[in-house]
CHARMM internal coordinates of N, CA and C (Angstrom, degrees):
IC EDIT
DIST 1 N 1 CA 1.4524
DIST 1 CA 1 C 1.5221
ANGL 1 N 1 CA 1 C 109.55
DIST 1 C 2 N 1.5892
ANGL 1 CA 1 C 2 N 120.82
DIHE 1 N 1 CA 1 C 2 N 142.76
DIST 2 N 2 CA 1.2780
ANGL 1 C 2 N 2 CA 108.09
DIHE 1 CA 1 C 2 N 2 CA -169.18
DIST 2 CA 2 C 1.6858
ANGL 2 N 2 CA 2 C 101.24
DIHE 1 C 2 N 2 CA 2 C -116.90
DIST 2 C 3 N 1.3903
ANGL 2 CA 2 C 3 N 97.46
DIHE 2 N 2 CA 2 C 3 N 130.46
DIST 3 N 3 CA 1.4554
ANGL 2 C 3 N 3 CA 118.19
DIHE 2 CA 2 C 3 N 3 CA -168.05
DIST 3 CA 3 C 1.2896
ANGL 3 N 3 CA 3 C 115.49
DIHE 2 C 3 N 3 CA 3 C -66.83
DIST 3 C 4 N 1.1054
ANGL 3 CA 3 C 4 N 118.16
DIHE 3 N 3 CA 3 C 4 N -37.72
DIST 4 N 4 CA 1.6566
ANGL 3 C 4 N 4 CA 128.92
DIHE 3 CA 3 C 4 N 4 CA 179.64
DIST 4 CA 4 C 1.5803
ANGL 4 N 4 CA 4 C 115.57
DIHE 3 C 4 N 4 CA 4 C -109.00
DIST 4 C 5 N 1.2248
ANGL 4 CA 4 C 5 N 128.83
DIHE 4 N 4 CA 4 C 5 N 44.94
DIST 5 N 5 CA 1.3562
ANGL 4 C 5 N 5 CA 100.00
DIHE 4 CA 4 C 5 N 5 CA -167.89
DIST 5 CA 5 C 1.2334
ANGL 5 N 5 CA 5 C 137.58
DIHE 4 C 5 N 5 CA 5 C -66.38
DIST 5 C 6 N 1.4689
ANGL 5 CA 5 C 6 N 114.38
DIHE 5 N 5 CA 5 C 6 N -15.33
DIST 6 N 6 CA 1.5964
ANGL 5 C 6 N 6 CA 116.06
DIHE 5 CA 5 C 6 N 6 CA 156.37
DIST 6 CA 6 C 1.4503
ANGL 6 N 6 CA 6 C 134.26
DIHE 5 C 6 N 6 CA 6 C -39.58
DIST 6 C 7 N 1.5951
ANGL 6 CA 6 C 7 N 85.31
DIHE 6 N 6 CA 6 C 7 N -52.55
DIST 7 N 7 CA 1.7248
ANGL 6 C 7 N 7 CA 101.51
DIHE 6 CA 6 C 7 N 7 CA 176.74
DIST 7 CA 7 C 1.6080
ANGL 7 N 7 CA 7 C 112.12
DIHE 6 C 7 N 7 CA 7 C -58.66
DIST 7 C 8 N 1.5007
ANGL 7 CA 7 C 8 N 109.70
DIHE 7 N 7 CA 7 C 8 N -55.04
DIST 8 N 8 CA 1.5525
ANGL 7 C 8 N 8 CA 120.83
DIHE 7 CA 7 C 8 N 8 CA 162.78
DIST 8 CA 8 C 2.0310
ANGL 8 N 8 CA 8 C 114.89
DIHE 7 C 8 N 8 CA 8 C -31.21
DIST 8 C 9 N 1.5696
ANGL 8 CA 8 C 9 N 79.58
DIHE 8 N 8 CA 8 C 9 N -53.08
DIST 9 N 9 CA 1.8593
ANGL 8 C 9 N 9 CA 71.52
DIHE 8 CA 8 C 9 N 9 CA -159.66
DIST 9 CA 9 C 2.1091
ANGL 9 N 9 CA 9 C 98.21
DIHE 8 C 9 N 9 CA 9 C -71.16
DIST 9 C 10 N 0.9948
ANGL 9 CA 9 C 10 N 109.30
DIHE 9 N 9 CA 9 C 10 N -29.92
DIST 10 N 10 CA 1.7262
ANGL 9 C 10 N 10 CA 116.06
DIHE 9 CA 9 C 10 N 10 CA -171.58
DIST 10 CA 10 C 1.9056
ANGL 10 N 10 CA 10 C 102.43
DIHE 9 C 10 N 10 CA 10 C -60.91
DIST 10 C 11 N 1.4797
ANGL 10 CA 10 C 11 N 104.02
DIHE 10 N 10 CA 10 C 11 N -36.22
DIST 11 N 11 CA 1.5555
ANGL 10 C 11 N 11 CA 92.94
DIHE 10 CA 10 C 11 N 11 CA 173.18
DIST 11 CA 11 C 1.5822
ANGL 11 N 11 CA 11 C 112.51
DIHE 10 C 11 N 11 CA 11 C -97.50
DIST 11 C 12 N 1.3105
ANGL 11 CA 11 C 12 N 130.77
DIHE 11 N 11 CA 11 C 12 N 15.94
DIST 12 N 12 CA 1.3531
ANGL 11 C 12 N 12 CA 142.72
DIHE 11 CA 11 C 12 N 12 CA 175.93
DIST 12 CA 12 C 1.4080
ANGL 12 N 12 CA 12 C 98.97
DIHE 11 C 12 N 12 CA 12 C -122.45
DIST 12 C 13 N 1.4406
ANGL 12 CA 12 C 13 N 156.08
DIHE 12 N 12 CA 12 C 13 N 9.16
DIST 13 N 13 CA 1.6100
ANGL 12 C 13 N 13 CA 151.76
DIHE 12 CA 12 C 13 N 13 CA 144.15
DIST 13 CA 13 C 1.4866
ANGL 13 N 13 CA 13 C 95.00
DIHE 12 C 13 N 13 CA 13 C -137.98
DIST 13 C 14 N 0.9464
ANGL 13 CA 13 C 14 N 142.15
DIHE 13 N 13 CA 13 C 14 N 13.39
DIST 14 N 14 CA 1.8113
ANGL 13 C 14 N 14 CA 129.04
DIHE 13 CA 13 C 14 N 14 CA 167.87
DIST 14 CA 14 C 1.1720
ANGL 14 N 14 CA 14 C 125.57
DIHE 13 C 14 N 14 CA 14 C -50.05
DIST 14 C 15 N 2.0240
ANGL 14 CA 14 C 15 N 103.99
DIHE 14 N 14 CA 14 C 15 N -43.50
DIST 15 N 15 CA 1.5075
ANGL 14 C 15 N 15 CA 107.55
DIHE 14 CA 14 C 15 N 15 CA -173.11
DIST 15 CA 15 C 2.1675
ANGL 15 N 15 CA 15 C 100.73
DIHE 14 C 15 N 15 CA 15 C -90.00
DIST 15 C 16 N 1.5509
ANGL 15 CA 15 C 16 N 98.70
DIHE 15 N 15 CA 15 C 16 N -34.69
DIST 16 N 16 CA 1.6107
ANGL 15 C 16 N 16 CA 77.72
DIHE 15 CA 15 C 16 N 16 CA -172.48
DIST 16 CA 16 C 1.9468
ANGL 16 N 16 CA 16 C 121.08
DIHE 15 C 16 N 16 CA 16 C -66.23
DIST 16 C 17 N 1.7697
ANGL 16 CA 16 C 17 N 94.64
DIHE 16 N 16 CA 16 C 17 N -25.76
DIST 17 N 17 CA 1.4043
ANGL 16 C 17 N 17 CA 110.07
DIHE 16 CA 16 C 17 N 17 CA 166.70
DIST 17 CA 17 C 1.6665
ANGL 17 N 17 CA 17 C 127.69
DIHE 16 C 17 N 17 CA 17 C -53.41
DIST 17 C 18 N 1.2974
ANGL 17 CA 17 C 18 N 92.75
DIHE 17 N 17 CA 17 C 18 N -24.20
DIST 18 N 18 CA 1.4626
ANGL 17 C 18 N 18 CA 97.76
DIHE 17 CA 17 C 18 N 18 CA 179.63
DIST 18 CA 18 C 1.3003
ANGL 18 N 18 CA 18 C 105.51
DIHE 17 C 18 N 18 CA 18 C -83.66
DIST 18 C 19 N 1.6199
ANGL 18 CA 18 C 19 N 120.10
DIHE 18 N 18 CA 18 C 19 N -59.12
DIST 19 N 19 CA 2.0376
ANGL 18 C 19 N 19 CA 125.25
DIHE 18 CA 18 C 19 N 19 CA -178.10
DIST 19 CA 19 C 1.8649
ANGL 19 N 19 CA 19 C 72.19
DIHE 18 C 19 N 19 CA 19 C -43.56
DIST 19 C 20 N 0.9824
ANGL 19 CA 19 C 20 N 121.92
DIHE 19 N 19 CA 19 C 20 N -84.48
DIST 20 N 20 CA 1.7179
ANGL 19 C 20 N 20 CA 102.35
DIHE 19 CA 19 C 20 N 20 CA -140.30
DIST 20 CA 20 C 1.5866
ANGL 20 N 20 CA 20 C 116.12
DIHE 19 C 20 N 20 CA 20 C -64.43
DIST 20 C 21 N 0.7570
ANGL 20 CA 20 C 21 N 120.58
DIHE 20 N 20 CA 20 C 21 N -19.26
DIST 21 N 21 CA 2.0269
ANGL 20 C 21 N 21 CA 118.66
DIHE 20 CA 20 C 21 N 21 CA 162.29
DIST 21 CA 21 C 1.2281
ANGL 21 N 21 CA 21 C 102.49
DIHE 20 C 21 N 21 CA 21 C -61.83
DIST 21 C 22 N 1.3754
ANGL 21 CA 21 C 22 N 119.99
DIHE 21 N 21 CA 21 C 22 N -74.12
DIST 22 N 22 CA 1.6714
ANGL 21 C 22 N 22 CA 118.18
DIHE 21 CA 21 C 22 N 22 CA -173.16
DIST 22 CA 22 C 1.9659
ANGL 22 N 22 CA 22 C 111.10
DIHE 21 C 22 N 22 CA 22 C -58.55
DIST 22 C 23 N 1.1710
ANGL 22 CA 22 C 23 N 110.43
DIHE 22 N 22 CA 22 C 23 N -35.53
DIST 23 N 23 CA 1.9780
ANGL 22 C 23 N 23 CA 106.80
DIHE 22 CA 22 C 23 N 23 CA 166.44
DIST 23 CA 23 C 1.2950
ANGL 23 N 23 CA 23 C 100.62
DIHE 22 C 23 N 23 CA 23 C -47.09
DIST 23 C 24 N 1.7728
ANGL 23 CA 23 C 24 N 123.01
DIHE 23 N 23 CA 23 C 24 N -70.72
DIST 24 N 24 CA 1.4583
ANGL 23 C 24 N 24 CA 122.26
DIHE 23 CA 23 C 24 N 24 CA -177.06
DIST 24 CA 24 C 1.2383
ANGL 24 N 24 CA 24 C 124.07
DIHE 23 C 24 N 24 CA 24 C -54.84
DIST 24 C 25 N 1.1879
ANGL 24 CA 24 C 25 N 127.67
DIHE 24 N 24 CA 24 C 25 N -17.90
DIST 25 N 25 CA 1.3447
ANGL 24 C 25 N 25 CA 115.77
DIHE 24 CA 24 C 25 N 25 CA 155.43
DIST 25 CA 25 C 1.1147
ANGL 25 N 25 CA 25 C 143.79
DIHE 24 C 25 N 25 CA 25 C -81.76
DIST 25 C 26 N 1.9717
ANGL 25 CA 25 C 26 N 99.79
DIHE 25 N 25 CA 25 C 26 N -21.94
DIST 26 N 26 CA 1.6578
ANGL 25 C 26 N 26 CA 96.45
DIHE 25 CA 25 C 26 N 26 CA 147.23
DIST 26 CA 26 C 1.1914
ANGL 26 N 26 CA 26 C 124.73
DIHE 25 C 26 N 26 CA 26 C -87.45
DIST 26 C 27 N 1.3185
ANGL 26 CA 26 C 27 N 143.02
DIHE 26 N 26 CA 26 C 27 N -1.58
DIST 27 N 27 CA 1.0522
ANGL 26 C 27 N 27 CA 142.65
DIHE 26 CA 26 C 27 N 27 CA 139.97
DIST 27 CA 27 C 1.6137
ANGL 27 N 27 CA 27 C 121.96
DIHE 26 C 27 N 27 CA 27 C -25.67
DIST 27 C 28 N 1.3152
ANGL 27 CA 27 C 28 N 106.45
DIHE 27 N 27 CA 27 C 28 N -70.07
DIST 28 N 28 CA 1.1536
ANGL 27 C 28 N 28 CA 114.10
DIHE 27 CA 27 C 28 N 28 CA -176.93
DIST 28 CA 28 C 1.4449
ANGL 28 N 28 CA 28 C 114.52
DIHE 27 C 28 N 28 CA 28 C -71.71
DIST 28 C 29 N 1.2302
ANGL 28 CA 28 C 29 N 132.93
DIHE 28 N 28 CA 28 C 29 N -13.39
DIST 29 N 29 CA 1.4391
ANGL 28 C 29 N 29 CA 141.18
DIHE 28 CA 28 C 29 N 29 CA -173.91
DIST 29 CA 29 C 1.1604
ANGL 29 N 29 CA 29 C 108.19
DIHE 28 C 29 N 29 CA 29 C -87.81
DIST 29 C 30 N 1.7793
ANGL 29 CA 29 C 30 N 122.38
DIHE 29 N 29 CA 29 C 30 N -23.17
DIST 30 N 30 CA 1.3560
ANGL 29 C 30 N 30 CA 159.31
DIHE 29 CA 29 C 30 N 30 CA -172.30
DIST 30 CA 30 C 1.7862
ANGL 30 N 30 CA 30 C 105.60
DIHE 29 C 30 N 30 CA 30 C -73.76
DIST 30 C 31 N 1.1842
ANGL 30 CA 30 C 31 N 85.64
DIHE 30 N 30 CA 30 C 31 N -63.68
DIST 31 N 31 CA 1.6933
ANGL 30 C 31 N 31 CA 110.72
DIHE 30 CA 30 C 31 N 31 CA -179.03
DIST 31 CA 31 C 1.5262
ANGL 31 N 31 CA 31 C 121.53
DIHE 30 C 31 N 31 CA 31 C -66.98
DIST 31 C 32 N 1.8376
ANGL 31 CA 31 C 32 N 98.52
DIHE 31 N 31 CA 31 C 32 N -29.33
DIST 32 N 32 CA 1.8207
ANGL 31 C 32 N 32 CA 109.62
DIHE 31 CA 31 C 32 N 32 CA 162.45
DIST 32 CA 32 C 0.9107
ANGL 32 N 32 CA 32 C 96.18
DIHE 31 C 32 N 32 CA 32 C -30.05
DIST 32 C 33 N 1.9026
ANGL 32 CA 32 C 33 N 97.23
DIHE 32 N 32 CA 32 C 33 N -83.16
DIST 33 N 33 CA 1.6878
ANGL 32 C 33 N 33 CA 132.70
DIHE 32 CA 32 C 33 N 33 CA -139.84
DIST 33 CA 33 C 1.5861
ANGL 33 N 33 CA 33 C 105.82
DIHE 32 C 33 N 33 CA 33 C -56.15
DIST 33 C 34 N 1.4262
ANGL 33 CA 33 C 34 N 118.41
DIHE 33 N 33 CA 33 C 34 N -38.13
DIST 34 N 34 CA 1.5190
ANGL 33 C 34 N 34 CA 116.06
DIHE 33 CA 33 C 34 N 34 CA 169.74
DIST 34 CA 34 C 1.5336
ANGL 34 N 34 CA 34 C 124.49
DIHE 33 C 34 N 34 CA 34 C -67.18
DIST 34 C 35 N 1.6043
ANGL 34 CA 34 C 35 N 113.52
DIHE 34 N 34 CA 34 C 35 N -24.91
DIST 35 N 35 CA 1.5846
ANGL 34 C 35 N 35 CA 122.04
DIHE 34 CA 34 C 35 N 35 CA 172.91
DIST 35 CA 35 C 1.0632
ANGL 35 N 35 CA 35 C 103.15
DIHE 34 C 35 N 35 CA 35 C -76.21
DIST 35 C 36 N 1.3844
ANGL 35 CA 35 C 36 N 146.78
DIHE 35 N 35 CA 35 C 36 N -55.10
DIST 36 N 36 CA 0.7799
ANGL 35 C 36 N 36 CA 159.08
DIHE 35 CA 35 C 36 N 36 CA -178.82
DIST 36 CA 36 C 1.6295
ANGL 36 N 36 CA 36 C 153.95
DIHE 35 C 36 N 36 CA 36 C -51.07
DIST 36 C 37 N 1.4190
ANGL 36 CA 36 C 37 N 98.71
DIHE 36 N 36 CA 36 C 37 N -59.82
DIST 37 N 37 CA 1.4557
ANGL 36 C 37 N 37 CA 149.72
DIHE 36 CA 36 C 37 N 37 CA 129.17
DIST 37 CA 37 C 1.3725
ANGL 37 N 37 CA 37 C 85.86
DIHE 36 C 37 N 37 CA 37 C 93.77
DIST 37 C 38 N 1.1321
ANGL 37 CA 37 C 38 N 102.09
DIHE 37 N 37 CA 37 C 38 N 46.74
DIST 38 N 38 CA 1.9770
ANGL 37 C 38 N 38 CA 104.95
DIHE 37 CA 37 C 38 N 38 CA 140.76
DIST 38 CA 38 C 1.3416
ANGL 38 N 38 CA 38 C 117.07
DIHE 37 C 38 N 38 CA 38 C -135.96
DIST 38 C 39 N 1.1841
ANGL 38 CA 38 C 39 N 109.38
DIHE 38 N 38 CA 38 C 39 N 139.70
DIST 39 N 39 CA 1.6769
ANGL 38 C 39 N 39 CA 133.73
DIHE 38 CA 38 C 39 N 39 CA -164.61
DIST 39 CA 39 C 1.5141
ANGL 39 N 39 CA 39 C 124.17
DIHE 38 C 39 N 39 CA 39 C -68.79
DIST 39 C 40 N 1.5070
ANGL 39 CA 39 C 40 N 92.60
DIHE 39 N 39 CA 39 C 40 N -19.23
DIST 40 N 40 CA 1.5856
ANGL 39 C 40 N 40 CA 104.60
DIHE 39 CA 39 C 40 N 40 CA 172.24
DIST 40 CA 40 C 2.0289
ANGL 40 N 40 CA 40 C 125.49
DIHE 39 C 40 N 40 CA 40 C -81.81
DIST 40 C 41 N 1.5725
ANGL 40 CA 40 C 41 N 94.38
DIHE 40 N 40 CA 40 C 41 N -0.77
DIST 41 N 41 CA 1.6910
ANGL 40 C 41 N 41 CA 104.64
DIHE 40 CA 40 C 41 N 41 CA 176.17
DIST 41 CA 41 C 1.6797
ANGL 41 N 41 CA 41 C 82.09
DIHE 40 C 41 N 41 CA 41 C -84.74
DIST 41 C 42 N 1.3368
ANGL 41 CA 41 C 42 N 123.06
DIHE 41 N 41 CA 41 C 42 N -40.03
DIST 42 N 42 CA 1.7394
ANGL 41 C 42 N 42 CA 105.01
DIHE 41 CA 41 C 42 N 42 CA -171.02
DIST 42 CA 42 C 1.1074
ANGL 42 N 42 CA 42 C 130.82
DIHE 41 C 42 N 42 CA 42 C -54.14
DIST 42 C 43 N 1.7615
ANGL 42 CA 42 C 43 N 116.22
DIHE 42 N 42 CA 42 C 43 N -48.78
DIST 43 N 43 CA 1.3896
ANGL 42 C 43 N 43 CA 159.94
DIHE 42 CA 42 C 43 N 43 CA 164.20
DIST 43 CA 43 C 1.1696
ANGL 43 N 43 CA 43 C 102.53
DIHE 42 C 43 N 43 CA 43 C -29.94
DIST 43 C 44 N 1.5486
ANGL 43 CA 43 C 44 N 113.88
DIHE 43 N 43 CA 43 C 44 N -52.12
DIST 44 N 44 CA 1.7165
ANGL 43 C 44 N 44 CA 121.21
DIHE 43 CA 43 C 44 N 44 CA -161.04
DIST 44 CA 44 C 1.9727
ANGL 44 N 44 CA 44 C 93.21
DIHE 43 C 44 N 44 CA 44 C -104.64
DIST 44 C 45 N 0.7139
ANGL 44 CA 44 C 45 N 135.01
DIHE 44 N 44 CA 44 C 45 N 13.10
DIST 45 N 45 CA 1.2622
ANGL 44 C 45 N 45 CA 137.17
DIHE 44 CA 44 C 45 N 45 CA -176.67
DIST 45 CA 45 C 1.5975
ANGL 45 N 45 CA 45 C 101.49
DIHE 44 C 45 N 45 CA 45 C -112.59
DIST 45 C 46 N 1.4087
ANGL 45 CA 45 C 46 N 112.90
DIHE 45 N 45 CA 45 C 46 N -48.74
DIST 46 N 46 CA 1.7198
ANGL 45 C 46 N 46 CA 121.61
DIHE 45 CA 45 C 46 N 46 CA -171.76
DIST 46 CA 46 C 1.5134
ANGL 46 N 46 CA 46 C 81.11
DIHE 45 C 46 N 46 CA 46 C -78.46
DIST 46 C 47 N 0.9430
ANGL 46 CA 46 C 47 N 142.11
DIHE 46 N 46 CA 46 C 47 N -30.01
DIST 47 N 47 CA 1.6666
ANGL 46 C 47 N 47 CA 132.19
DIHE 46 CA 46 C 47 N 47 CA -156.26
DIST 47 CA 47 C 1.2744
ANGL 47 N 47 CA 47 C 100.20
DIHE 46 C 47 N 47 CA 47 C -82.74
DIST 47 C 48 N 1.1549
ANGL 47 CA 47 C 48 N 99.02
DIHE 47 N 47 CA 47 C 48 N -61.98
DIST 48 N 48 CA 1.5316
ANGL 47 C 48 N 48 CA 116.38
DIHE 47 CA 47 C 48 N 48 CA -172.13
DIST 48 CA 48 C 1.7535
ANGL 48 N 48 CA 48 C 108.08
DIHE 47 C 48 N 48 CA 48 C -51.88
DIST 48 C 49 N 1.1683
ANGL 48 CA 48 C 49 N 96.58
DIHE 48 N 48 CA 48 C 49 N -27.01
DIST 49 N 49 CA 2.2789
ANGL 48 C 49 N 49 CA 97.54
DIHE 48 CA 48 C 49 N 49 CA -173.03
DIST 49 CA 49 C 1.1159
ANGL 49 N 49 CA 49 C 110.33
DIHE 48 C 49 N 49 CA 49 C -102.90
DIST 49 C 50 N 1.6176
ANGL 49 CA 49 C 50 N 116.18
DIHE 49 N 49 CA 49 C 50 N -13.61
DIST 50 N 50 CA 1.5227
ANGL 49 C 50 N 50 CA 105.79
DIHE 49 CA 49 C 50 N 50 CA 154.01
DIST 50 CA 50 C 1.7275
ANGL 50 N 50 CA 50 C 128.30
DIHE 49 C 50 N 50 CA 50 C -66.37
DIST 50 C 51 N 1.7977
ANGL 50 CA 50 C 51 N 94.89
DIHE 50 N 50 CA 50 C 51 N -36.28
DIST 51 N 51 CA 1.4849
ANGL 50 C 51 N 51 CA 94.22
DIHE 50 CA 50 C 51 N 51 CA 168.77
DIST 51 CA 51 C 1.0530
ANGL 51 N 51 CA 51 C 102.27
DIHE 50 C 51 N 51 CA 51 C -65.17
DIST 51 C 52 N 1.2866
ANGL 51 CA 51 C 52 N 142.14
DIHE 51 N 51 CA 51 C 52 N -78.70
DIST 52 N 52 CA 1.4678
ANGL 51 C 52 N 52 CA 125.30
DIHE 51 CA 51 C 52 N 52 CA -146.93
DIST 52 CA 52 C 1.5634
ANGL 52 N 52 CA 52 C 100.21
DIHE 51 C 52 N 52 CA 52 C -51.48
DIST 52 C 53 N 1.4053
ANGL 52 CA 52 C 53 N 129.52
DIHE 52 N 52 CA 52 C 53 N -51.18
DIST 53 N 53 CA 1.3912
ANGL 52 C 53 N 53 CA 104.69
DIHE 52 CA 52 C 53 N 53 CA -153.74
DIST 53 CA 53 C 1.9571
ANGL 53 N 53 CA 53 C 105.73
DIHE 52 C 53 N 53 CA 53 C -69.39
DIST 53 C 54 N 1.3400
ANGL 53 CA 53 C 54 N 115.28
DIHE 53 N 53 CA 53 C 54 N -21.57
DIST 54 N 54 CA 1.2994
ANGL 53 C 54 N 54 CA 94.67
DIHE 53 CA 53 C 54 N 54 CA 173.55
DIST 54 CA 54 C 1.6997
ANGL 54 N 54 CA 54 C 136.89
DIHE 53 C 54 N 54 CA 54 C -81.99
DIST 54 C 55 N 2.1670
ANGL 54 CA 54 C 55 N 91.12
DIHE 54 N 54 CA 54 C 55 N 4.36
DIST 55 N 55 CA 1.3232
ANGL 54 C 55 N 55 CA 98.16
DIHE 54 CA 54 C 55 N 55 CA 177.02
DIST 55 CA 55 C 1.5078
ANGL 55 N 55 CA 55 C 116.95
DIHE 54 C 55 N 55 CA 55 C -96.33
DIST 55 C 56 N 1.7899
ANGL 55 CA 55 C 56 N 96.67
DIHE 55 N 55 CA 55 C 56 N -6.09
DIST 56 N 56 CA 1.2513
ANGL 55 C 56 N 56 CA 102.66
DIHE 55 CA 55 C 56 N 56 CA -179.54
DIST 56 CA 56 C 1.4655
ANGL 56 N 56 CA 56 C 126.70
DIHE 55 C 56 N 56 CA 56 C -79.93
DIST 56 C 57 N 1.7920
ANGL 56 CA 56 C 57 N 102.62
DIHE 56 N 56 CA 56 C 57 N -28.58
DIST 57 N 57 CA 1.7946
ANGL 56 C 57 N 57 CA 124.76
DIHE 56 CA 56 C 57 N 57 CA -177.67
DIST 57 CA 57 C 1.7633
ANGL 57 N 57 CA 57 C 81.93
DIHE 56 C 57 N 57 CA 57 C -69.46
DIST 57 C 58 N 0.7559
ANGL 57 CA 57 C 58 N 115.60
DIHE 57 N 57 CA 57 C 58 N -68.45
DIST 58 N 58 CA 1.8670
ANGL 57 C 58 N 58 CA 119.85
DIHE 57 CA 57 C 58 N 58 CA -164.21
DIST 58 CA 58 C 1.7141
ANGL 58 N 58 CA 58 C 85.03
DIHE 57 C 58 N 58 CA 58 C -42.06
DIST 58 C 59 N 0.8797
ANGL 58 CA 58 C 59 N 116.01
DIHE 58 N 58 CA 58 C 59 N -83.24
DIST 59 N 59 CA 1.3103
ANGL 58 C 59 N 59 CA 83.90
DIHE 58 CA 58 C 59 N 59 CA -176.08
DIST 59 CA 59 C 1.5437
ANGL 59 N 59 CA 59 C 159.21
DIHE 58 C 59 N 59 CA 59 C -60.10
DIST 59 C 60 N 1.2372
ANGL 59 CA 59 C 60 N 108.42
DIHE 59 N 59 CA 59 C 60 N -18.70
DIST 60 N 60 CA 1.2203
ANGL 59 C 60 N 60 CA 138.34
DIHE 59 CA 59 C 60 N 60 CA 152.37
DIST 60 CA 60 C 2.0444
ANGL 60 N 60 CA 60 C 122.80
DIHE 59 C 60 N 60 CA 60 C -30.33
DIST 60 C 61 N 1.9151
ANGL 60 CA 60 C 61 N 85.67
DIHE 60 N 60 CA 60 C 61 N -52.35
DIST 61 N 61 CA 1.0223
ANGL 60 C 61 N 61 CA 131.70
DIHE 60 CA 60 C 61 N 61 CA 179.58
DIST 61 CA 61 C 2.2075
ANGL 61 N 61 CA 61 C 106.60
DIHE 60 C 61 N 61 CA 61 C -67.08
DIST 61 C 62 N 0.9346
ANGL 61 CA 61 C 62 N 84.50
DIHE 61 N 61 CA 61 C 62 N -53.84
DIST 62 N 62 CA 1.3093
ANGL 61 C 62 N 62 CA 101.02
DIHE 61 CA 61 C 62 N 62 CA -178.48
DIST 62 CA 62 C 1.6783
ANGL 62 N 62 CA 62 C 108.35
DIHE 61 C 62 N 62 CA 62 C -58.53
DIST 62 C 63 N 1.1641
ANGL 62 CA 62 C 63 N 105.78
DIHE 62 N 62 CA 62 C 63 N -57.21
DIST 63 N 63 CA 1.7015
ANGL 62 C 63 N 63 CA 122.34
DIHE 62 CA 62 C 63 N 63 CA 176.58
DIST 63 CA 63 C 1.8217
ANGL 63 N 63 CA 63 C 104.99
DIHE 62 C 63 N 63 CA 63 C -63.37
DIST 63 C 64 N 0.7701
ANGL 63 CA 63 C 64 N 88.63
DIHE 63 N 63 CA 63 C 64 N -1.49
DIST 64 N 64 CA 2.0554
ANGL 63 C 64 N 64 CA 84.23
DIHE 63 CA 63 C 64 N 64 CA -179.11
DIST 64 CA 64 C 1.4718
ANGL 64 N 64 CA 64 C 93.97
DIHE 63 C 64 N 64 CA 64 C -103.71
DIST 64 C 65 N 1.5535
ANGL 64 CA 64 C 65 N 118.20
DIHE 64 N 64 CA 64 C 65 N -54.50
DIST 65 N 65 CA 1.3570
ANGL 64 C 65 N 65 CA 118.64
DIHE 64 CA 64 C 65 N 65 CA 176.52
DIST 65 CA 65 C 1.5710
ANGL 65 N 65 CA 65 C 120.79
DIHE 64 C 65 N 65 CA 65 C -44.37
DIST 65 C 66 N 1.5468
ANGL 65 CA 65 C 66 N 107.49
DIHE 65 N 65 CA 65 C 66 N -47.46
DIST 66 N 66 CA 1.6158
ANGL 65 C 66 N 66 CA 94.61
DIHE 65 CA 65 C 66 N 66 CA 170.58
DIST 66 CA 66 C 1.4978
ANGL 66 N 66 CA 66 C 142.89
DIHE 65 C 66 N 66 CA 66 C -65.97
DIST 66 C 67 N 1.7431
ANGL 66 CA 66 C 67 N 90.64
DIHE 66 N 66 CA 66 C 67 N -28.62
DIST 67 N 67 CA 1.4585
ANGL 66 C 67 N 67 CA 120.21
DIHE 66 CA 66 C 67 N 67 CA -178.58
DIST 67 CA 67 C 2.0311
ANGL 67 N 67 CA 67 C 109.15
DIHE 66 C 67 N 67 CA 67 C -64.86
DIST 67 C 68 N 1.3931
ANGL 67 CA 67 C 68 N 100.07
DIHE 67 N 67 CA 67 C 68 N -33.96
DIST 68 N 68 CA 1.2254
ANGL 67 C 68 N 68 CA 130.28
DIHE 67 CA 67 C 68 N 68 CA 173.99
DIST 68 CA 68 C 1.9659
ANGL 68 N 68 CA 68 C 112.49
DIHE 67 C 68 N 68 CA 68 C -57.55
DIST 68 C 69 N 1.0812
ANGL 68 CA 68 C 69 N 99.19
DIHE 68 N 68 CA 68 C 69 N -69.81
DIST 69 N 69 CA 1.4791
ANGL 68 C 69 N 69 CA 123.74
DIHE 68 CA 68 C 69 N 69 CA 164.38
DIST 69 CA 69 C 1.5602
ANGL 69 N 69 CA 69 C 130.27
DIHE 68 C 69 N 69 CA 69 C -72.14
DIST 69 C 70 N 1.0737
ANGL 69 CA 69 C 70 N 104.15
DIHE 69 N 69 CA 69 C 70 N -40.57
DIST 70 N 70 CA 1.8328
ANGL 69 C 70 N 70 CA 93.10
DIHE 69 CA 69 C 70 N 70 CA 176.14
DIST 70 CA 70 C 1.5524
ANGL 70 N 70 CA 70 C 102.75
DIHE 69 C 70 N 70 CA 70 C -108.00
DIST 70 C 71 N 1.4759
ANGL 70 CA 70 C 71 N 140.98
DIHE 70 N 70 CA 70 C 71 N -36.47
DIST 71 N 71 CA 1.2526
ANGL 70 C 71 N 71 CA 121.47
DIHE 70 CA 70 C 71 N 71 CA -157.82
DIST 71 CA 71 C 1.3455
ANGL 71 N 71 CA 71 C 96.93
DIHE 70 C 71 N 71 CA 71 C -82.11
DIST 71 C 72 N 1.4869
ANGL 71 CA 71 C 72 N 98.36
DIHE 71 N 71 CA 71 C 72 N 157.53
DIST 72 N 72 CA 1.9971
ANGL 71 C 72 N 72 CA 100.69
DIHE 71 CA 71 C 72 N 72 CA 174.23
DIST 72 CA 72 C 1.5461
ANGL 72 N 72 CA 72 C 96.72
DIHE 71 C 72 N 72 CA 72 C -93.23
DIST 72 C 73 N 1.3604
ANGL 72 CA 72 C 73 N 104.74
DIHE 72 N 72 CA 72 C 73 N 141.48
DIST 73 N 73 CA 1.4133
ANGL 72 C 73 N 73 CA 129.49
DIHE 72 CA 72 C 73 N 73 CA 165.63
DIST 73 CA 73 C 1.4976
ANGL 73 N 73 CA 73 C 122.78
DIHE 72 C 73 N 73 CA 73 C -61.98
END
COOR INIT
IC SEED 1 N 1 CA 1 C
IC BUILD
């Protein structure tokens, strides 16, 4: 029986969850700059989904480390 399954499922979809949060946000930052038709909704959209996706692996990352260290095997 699995004790945590949250924790389980976050390090089993963490990394593909992240490419697709940070894609949709350049997507949509994408989709500004074309409504819009200034280049700086893109800029801040690609900017913006690189941060998240590297705040998302760090965390991702983080949750394996504990799972690693405190749960018993």
């Amino acid at each position: 029986m699995n004790q945590y399954p949250m924790l389980h499922a976050l390090v089993r979809w963490g990394q593909p969850l992240a490419v697709v949060l940070a894609g949709l946000i350049a997507a949509v930052g994408i989709w500004a700059a074309i409504a819009s038709g200034n280049a700086l909704w893109a800029l801040l959209g690609v900017g913006i989904g690189a941060i998240v996706y590297g705040l998302l692996l760090s965390y991702v990352e983080l949750i394996k480390l504990v799972m690693d260290m405190l749960l018993p095997k």
